[in-house]
C-alpha positions in Angstrom: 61.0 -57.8 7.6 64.3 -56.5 6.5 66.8 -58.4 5.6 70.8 -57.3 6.2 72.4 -54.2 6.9 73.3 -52.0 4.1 75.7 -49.1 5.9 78.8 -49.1 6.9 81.5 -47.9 4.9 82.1 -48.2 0.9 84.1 -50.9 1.0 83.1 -53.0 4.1 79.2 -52.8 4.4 77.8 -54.0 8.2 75.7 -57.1 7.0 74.5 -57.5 10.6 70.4 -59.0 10.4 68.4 -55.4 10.2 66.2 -54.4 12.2 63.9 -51.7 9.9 64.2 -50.1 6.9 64.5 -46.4 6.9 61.8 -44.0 5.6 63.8 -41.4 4.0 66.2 -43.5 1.9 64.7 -46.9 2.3 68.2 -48.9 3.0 67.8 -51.3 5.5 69.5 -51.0 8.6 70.8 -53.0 12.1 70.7 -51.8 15.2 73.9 -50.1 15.1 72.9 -47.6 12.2 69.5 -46.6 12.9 66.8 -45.9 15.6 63.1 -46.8 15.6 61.2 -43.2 16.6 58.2 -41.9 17.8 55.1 -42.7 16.1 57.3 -45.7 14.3 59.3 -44.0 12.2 62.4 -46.1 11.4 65.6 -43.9 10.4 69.5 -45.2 9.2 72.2 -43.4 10.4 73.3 -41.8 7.7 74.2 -38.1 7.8 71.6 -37.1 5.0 68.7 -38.9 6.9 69.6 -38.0 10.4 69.6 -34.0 8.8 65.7 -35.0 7.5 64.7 -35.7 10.8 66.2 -32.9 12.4 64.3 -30.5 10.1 61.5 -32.2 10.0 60.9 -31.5 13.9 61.8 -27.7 13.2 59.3 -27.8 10.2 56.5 -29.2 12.5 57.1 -26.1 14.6 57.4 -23.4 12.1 54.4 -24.8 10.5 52.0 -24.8 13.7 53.2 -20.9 13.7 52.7 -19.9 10.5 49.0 -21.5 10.5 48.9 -19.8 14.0 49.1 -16.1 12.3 48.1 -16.3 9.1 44.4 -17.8 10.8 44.4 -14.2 12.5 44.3 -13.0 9.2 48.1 -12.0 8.5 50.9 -13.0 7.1 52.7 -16.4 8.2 55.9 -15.1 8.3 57.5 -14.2 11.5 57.3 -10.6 12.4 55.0 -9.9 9.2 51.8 -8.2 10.1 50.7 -7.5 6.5 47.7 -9.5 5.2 47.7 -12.7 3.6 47.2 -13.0 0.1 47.9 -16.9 -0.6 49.1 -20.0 0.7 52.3 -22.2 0.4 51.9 -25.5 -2.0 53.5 -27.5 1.3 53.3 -26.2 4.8 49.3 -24.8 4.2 50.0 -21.5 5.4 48.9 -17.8 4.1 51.1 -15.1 3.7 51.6 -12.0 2.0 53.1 -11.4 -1.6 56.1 -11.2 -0.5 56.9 -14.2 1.5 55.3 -16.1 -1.2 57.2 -17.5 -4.3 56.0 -18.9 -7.2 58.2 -22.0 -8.7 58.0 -24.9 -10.6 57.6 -28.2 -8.3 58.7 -31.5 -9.3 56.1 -34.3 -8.2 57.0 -38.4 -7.7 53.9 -40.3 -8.0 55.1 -43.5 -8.4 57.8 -44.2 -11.6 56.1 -40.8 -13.3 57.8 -37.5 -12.2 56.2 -34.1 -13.6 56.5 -30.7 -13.0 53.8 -28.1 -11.5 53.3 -24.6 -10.6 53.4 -24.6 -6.7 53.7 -21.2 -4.2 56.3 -21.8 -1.7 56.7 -19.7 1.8 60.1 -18.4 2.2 60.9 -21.3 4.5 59.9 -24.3 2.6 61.4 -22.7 -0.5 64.7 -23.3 1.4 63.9 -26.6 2.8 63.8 -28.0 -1.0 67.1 -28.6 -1.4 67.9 -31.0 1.3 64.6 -32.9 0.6 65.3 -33.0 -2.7 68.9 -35.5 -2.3 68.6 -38.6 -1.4 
């Protein structure tokens, strides 16, 4: 179990007894900065986390759609009916050529970090930058 608080402000952290440990930056937090959600995911407050989850739901439901029309054989993208030609490194989905970009994606396993040729959908291509700060 966690320990103390670690939000508040710069100078004057909460040190209230925490209540979780959040999954996006892994600070522990009390009551007062964070929320236990569905499916047990434990969140802080802060700004940067709070903007994870948020996405995270809309990702869940562009991804669903994507798989939805690229399984009937076309392009993932919304309003693209050309066929699919390969899939996107992270949400799964097929789409065409030209919703699909090729780009260098850095890996964590552990303390090692390398880099490796991924395809990324037009959408999860813009979703690496907030996913990327922590």
């Amino acid at each position: 179990m966690p320990g103390i608080c670690q939000l508040g402000t710069f100078l004057t952290r909460c040190h209230a007894p925490a209540i979780g440990s959040c999954v996006y930056c892994g600070r522990d937090f009390c009551g007062k900065h964070g929320q236990h959600l569905d499916e047990n995911q434990q969140v802080c407050a802060r700004r940067l986390c709070q903007e994870k989850v948020v996405d995270l739901r809309e990702h869940m439901v562009y991804r669903e759609a994507a798989r939805t029309r690229s399984s009937r054989g076309i392009c993932g993208a919304p309003g693209c009916g050309t066929p699919r030609s390969g899939q996107c490194s992270k949400c799964g989905a097929l789409f065409c050529d030209r919703h699909l970009h090729q780009r260098d994606d850095l890996v964590h396993r552990g303390l090692i970090s390398f880099s490796r040729p991924a395809s990324f959908c037009d959408h999860c291509l813009a979703r690496r930058k907030l996913w990327s700060r922590v």
